[in-house]
N, C-alpha and C positions, 0 to 999 in steps of 0.2 A: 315213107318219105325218105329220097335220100339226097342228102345233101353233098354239095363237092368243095371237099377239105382237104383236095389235094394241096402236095407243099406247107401244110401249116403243121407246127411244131405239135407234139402230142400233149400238150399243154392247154396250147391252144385249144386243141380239137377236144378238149375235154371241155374247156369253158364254151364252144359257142353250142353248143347241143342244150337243148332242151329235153329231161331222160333220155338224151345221145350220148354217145361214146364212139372216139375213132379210137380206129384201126391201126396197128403197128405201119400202113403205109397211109395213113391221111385219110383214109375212107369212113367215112361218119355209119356209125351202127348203133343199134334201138338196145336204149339198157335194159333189163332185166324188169319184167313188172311191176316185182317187188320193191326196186329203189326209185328215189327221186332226182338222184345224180347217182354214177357208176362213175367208174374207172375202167371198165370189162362189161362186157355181158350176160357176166355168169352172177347168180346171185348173192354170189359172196363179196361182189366187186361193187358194193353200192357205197358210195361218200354218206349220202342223206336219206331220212325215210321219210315218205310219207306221215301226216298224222294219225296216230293211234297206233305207229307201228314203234318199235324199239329198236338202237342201233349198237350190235352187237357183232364184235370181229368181222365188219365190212358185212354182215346181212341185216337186213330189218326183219326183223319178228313182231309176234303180236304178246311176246310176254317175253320178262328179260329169263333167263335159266337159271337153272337152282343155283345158290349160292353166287348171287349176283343180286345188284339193285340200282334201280332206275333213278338215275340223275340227269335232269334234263333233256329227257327222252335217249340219252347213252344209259348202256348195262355197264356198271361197274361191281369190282368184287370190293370196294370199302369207301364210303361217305370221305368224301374231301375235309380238308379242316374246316372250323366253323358249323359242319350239318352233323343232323344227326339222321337215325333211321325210321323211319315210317312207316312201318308195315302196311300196306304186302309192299313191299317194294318201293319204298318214295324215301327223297331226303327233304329235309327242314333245317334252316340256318339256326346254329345255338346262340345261346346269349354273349353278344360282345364280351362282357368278362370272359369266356369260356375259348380254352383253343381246341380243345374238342369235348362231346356232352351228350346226354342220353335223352334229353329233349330239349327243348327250346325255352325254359326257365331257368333260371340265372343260378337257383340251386341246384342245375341236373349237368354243374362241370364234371368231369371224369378229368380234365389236364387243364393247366392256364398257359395262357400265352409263355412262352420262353424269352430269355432276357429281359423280363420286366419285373416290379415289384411284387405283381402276382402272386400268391400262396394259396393252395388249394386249401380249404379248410369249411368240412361238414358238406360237400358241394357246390361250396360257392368259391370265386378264386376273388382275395381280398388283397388289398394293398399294404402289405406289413414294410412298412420303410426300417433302413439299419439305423441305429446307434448313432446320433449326432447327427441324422436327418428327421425330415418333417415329409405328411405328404399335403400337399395346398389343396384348398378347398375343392373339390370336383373335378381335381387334377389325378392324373394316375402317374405322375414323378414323384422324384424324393431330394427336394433341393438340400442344403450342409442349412444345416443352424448354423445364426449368426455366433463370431467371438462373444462372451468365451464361455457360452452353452459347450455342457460337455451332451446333454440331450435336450429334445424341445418337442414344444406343440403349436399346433393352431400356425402358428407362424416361425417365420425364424428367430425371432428377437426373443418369444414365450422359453428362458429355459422350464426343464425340470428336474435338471441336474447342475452342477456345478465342480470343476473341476479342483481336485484336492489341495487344500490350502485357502478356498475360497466360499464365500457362505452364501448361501441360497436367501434371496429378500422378495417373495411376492414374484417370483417370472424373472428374475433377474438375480446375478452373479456379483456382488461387492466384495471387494478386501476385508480382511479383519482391521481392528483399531491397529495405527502404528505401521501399517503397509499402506502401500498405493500400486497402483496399476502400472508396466512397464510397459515397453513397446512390443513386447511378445505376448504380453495378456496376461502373464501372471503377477502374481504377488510380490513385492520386494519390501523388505523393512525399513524406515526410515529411519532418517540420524537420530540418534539417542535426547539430541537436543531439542526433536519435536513429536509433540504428543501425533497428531496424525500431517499427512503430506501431501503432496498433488506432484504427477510429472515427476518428479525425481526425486530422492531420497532429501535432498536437504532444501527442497523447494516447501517451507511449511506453511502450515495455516496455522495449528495452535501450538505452542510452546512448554516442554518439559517445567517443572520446578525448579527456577536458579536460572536460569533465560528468560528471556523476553525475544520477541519480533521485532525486528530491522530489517523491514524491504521485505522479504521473504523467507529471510536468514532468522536462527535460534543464538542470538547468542549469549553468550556466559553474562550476567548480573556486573554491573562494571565494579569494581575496586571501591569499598565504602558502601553497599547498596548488597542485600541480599534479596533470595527468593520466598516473597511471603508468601504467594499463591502461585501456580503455575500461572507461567507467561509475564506474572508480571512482580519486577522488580521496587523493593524501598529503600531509602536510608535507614544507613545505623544511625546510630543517637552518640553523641560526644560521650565518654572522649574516646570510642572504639573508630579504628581508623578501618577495620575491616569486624566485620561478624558475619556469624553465619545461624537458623534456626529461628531468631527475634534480633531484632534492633540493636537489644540490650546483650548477647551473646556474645564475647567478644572473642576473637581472632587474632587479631595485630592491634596493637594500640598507637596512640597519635603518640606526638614527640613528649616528651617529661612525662609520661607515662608505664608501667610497665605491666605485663599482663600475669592474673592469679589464675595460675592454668584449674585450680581445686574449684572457683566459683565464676570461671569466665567472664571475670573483669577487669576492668583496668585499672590502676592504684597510681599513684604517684611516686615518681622516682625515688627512694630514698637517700637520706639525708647523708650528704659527700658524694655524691652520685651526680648526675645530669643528662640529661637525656639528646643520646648522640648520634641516632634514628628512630625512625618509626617504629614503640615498644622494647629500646631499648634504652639501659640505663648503664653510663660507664661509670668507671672512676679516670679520674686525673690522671697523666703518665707520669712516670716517675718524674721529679725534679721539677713538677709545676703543682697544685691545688687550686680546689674550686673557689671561685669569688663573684658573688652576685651571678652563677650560672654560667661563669665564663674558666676555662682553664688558665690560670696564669701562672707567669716562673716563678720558684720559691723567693723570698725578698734576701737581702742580701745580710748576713751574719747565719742564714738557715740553709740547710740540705734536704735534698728527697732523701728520704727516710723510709718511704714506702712509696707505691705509687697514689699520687695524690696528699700527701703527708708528708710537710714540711718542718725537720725538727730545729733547732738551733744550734751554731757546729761550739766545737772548744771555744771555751773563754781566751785561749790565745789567738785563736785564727779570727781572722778579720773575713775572708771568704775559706769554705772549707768542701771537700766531697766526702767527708763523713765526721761524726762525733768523736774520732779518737784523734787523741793531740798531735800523730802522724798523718793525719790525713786535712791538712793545710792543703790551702792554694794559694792564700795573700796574708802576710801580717798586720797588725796595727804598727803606730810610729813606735820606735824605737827597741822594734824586734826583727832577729832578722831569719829569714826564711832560709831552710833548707833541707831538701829531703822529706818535706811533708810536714817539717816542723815549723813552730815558732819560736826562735830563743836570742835569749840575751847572749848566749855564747854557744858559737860554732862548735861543732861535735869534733871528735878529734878527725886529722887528718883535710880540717879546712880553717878558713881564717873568714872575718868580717870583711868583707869589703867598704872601700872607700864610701859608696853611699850608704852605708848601713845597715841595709833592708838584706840583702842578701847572704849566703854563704858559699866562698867558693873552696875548690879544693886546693891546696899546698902544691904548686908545681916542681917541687923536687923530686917528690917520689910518692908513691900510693902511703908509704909507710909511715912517712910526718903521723904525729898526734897533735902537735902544733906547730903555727909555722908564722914568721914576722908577715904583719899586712904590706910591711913597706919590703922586705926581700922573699918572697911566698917560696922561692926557689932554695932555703935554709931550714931547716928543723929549728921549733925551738927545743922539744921536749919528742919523744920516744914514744911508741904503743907498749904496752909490757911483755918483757920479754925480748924485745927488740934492744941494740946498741946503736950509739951514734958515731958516725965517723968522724975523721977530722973536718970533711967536708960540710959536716951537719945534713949527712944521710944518717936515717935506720934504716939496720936490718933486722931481717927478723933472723931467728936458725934457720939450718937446713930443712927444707922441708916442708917448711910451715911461711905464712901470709898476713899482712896485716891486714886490720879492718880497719886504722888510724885508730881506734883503742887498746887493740891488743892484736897477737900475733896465735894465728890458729895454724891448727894439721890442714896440712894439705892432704888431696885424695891416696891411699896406700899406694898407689900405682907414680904416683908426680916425683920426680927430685927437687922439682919446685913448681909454683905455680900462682897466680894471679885472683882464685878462689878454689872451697874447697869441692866443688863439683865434680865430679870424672872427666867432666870435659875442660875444667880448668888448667890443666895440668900445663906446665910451661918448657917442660923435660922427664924423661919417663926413665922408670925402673928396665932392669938388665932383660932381654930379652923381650918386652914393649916397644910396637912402633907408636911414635908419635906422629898423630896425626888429625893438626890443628883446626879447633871450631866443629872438631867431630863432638857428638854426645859424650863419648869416653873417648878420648884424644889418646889412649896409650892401653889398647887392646893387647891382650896376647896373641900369639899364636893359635890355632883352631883346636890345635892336637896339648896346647898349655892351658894352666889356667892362672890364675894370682891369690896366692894365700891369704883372705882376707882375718884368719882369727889366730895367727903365727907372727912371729918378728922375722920370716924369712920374704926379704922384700924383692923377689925377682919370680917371674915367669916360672914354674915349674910344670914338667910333662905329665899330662892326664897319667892314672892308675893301666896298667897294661889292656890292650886292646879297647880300648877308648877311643872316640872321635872326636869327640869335647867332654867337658865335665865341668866344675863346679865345686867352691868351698863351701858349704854349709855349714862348718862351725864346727861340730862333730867329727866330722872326714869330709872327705872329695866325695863326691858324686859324681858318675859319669851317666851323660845325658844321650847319647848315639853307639855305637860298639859297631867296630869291623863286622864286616862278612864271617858268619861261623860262629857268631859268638850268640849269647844273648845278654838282653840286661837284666840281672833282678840283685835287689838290694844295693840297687847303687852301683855296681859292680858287670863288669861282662865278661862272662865267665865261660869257657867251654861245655860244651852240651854234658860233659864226664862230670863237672861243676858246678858247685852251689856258692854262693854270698854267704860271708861272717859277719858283713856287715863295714868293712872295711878293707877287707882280702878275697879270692875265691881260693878255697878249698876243692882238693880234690875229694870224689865220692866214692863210696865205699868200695872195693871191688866188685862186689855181688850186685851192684846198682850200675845201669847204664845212664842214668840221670837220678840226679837226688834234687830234692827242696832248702833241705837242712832245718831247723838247727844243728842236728846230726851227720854228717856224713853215711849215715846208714838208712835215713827217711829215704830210701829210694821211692822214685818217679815212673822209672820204668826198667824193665832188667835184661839182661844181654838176652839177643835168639829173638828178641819178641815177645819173652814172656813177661805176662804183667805183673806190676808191685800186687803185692796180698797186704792191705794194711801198711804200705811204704816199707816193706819184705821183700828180697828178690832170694830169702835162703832156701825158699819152698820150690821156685823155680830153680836153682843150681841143684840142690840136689836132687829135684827130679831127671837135670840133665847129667850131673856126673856120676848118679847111683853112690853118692857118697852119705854116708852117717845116718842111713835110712834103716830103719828100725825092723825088722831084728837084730841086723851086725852092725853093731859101733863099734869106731877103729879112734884110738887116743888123738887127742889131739897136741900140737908140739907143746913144749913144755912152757913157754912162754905165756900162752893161751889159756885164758879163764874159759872161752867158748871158743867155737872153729867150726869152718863148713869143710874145711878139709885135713890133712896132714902134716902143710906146709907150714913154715914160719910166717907165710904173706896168707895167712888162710884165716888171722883173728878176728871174730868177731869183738872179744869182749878179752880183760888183760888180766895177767895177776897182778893182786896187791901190789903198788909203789911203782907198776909200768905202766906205761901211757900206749896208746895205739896210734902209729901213722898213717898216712894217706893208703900207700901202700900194703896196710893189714899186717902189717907187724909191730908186735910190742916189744918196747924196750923202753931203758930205766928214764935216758933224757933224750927231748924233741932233738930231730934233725938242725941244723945248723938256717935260720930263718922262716923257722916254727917255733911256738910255743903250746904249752899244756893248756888245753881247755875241756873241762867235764869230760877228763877219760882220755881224748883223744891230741894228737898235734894237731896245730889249725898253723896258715901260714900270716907271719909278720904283716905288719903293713910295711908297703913298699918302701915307704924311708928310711926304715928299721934294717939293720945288717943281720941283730939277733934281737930278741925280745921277750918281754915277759906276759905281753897281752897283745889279741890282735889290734886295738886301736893303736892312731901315731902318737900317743902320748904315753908308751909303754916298751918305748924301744930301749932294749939294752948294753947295745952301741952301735954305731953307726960304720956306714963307708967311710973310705978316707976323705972323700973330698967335704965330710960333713964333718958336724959338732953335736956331742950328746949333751943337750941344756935339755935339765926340767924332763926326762923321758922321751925327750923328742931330739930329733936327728938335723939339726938347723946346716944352714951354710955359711959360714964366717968365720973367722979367726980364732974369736970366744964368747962365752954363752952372753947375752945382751944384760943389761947392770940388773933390770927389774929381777933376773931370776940366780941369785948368787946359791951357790951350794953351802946347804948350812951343814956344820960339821957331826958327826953322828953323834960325836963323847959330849956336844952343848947340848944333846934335844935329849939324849938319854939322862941326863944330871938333874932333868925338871920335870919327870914322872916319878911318882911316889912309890917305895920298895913293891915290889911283887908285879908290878907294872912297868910292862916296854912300850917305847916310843915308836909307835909306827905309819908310815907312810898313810896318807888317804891317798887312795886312786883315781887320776883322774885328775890331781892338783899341783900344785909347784912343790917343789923341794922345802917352801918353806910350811909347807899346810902336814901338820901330823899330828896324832894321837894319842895318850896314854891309856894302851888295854891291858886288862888280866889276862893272857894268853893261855893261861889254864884251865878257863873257863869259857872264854867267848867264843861265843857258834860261828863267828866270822873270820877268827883268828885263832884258832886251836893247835897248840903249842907252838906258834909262834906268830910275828908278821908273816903274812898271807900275799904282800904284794910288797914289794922293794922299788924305788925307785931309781935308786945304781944300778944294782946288778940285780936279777933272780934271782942269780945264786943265793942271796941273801934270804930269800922267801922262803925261812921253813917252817911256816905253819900252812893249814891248810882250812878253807872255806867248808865246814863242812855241810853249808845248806845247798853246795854247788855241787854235792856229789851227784852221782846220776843215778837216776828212780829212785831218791831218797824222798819218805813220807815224813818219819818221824824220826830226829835223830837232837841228841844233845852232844856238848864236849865236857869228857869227863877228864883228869888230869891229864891234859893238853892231848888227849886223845878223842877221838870222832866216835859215838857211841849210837849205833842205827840200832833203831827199835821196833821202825817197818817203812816196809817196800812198798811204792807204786804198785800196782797191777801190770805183769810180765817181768816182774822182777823180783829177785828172793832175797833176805839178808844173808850174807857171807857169814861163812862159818866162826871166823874172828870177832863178827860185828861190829866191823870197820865199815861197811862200804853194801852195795847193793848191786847185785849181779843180775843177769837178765836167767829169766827160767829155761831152762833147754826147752828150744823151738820143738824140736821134734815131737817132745812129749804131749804136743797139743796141735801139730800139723796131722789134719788128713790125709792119707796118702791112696 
């Protein structure tokens, strides 16, 4: 049969055929036997087979080919998802769980479905849900567990776990005691003031110990009332105004109470006491006492005496502010008041007045002792000591002040003054400004100071290099020292210089610094080398190779010891010479030095020449001074207290064999009768003159130097041993140092 398909698309001409097939031009042609639709003629060109045939690569066959299998009547080379294989050749749909399977029961999975909760497991693909899901009944999902399951079952709300912090109860996640549940799910703790809470930390339901519930608030046990059981509050019991533990424990106590901390109770104020808060007990303030519980003023003839303790004042005072007879306020009639007194008669310096009761002062002058009531501006009568003028003034002397009984010193610094204060003063000594209502109205100068233990009554210039200083009784003091100096001993002395105590001395030559007593303690020694035992002889002569052992070379003849040749080279002197600053011995001190243990030491500075370094051993003075008493004053002539007594009266009143000699340190009239032939302080003669030195010829012999044991034998110094580093002299007079050498390491 042919059909005409001319003009119709090949498309077409495919679908109107029945097993036809057109032609590349429209002409319709008989498919292939073997198929049931073609696309061609040939039998590879068949769409569909007939039944019982198989369609494979466009032919229908009666059996699929090796390594192929029949799926719905197509040959394929592998089972679609879901089937499985069938032998000879057939597929079978596997079990829904399965996404592909080796038969058609539910355990013959080989794979499960993908992206689903599926897990293969033993051949069956099961529903294993994650961690914090669930799978619902007959459902193959995994919804979340509900808050705050951290895992669950059966449903969402079923936990079986809970999340850390929170306790598992039956399927369900609670707080611990004391937390509550926040807006994020977890646990938070509530305020201290409630046992557990809801909603918020201080939203409570039951209440700590020592709180109670208000509203929904925990709060504190009010003031009076403690915590007997949680949550709820009681009273304390009288007379506890606060407790705490029982009723009866008390805390603070109510008022006239005070609390016994040993038995936490409360006792009653003690007696002179009152109760002036809550467990508090006072006493009275001064100048009132307790009465009927009440503080009231002391009554009137009485004083506070202590606080709360009213005594009764003097039998003269009518009103008083203490128990001594000066310490008035009011008199009784026919006394009269002054100054804290009560008297029948005014004190000197005032009169009764017209009403009686009072006393006032004498308006002529401070110095009245008495004075008419009817002319106050007249003396009648003087303080002691004081003159009266024609005009019926007292004076007092120069110097001095009355009190309207007597006439005192004024301050050392005043030529007059109004009291004896330093700042009294009403005109000042030489060299003092005055400068009134100040503390001390008549200062020195900064670089002076004012002799307070001397009859020299003017300003004098601190000891040298001094910035201020100070009388202390014994000498000056100097309190600051120039640039270059230092202080020690009172004194500021160049660094080459040490303190006597009243002078600086200069230090040994072999010492770049000394300490003293000795001018040979060296400090520290020239070059940098250090003292050995306050020694610098070990350091000089290891620098000038001098008197080093094996060759000793004499030393000058002057010289008991010596580090060198020279006459300024002594250590140590012969018998009856003294050693200078300088290191030379000779017979008498330089011109304002004197002898001290061996060596010259220098004067004190008021001193021209002297026989000790203190100012009270000067043996005569500058010109513009005066020698009174060993001391060097400024005046005319020596002041009356200190007259020179004559030598031929003090020597007529020691008994034969005994001379009259000075004490040191005293007035010309203060001296002695010693045996000078005996005494260890005075051997063959006075040892200290207060004229001249010159007069001093005996000698101290416990002032020798390194002397241990020594007597005086007819008026002679008799040493019997030495210190250690010193030997007795061959005479056995005196004690010399042992040559260094013989014990210096080299």
């Amino acid at each position: 049969m042919t059909l005409g398909c001319r003009n119709l698309s090949f498309i077409a001409c495919i679908l109107l055929g029945n097993f036809l097939a057109c032609s590349a031009v429209g002409i319709a042609i008989p498919c292939d036997k073997s198929c049931s639709t073609c696309s061609g003629p040939s039998a590879q060109q068949c769409l569909t087979c007939p039944d019982g045939k198989f369609f494979s690569s466009g032919s229908c066959l009666s059996a699929c080919p090796d390594e192929t299998f029949n799926y719905d009547g197509t040959c394929v080379t592998g089972c679609p998802a879901g089937t499985f294989i069938l032998p000879p050749h057939g597929y079978y749909e596997c079990d829904p769980s399965c996404d592909t399977c080796s038969g058609p029961d539910p355990t013959q999975c080989t794979s499960c479905p993908p992206n689903s909760y599926y897990t293969l497991n033993n051949g069956r693909c099961e529903i294993v849900c994650p961690s914090g899901t669930y799978q619902q009944a007959g459902g193959t999902s995994c919804p979340p567990c509900d808050p705050p399951c951290t895992t669950c079952a059966r449903s969402g709300s079923y936990c079986t776990s809970c999340p850390i912090g929170q306790l598992w109860a039956g399927g369900t996640c609670v707080c611990p005691a004391s937390t509550y549940r926040n807006a994020l799910g977890s646990c938070s703790v509530c305020d201290s003031s409630c046992i557990s809470c809801s909603g918020s930390a201080t939203t409570c339901s039951e209440c700590a110990l020592g709180s109670s519930l208000v509203g929904s608030f925990c709060k504190p046990c009010p003031f009076g009332t403690y915590g007997s059981s949680p949550g709820v509050c009681s009273a304390c019991t009288a007379p506890c105004a606060a407790c705490a533990g029982s009723a009866s424990q008390c805390t603070v106590c109510s008022i006239g109470y005070t609390l016994d901390s040993t038995t936490s109770s409360c006792q009653p104020c003690p007696a002179g006491t009152y109760g002036s808060s809550a467990g508090v007990c006072s006493v009275c303030s001064l100048g009132t006492q307790l009465q009927n519980g009440v503080c009231v003023g002391c009554p009137v003839g009485t004083y506070g005496s202590a606080p709360g303790v009213c005594s009764a004042c003097n039998p003269l005072c009518a009103t008083c502010s203490g128990g001594a007879t000066n310490q008035c306020l009011s008199c009784y009639d026919g006394f009269s008041f002054s100054s804290g007194y009560c008297t029948t008669m005014c004190p000197g310096g005032q009169y009764t007045n017209p009403s009686g009761t009072t006393c006032s002062p004498c308006t002529a002058s401070s110095s009245c002792r008495t004075c008419s009531p009817s002319n106050p501006s007249r003396c009648r009568s003087c303080p002691l000591g004081a003159t009266m003028t024609e005009d019926g003034i007292c004076q007092c002397a120069p110097r001095k002040y009355s009190t309207g009984n007597s006439c005192l010193n004024c301050s050392p610094k005043c030529t007059s003054c109004s009291n004896s204060s330093p700042g009294g003063c009403l005109g000042c000594v030489d060299g003092a400004a005055f400068i009134p209502g100040a503390i001390d109205s008549c200062p020195c100068p900064s670089n002076q100071y004012f002799p307070l233990y001397s009859d020299e009554r003017r300003c004098t210039n601190c000891p040298t290099n001094c910035l201020t200083c100070y009388d202390n009784g014994p000498g000056v003091q100097c309190d600051t020292c120039v640039a270059g100096t230092k202080l020690t001993g009172g004194r500021c002395c160049a660094t080459n210089q040490y303190s006597t105590g009243t002078a600086c001395a200069s230090c040994d030559p072999t010492c770049s610094s000394c300490s003293g007593p000795l001018n040979t303690n060296c400090l520290t020694c020239p070059d940098g080398f250090p003292a050995n035992s306050g020694s610098c002889e070990r350091a000089f002569r290891r620098k000038r190779n001098y008197a080093v052992p094996p060759s000793c070379s004499s030393c000058d003849a002057s010289c008991e010891q010596c580090f060198g040749p020279s006459p300024t080279q002594c250590l140590s002197c012969k018998l009856s010479l003294v050693r200078t600053a300088d290191g030379r011995c000779v017979a008498v001190c330089p011109v304002g030095t004197a002898p001290f243990s061996g060596a010259c030491v220098d004067c004190d500075p008021s001193c021209a020449t002297c026989s000790g370094m203190s100012s009270d051993e000067c043996a005569s003075c500058s010109s513009d001074r005066i020698l009174c008493g060993g001391k060097c004053l400024v005046g005319p002539s020596c002041p009356s207290a200190q007259p020179v007594v004559p030598r031929g009266s003090r020597r007529s009143e020691c008994p034969a064999g005994q001379t009259a000699c000075p004490i040191p340190g005293r007035s010309f009239r203060s001296w002695e009768c010693i045996d000078t032939r005996n005494d260890l302080e005075s051997c063959g003669g006075c040892a200290f003159s207060s004229l001249n030195q010159a007069e001093a010829t005996g000698q101290d012999c416990t002032a020798l130097r390194g002397v241990a044991d020594v007597s005086c034998l007819n008026s002679r110094c008799a040493v019997a041993k030495c210190m250690p580093g010193y030997e007795v002299h061959g005479n056995r007079t005196l004690c010399v140092e042992t040559p260094r050498w013989l014990h210096l390491q080299f």
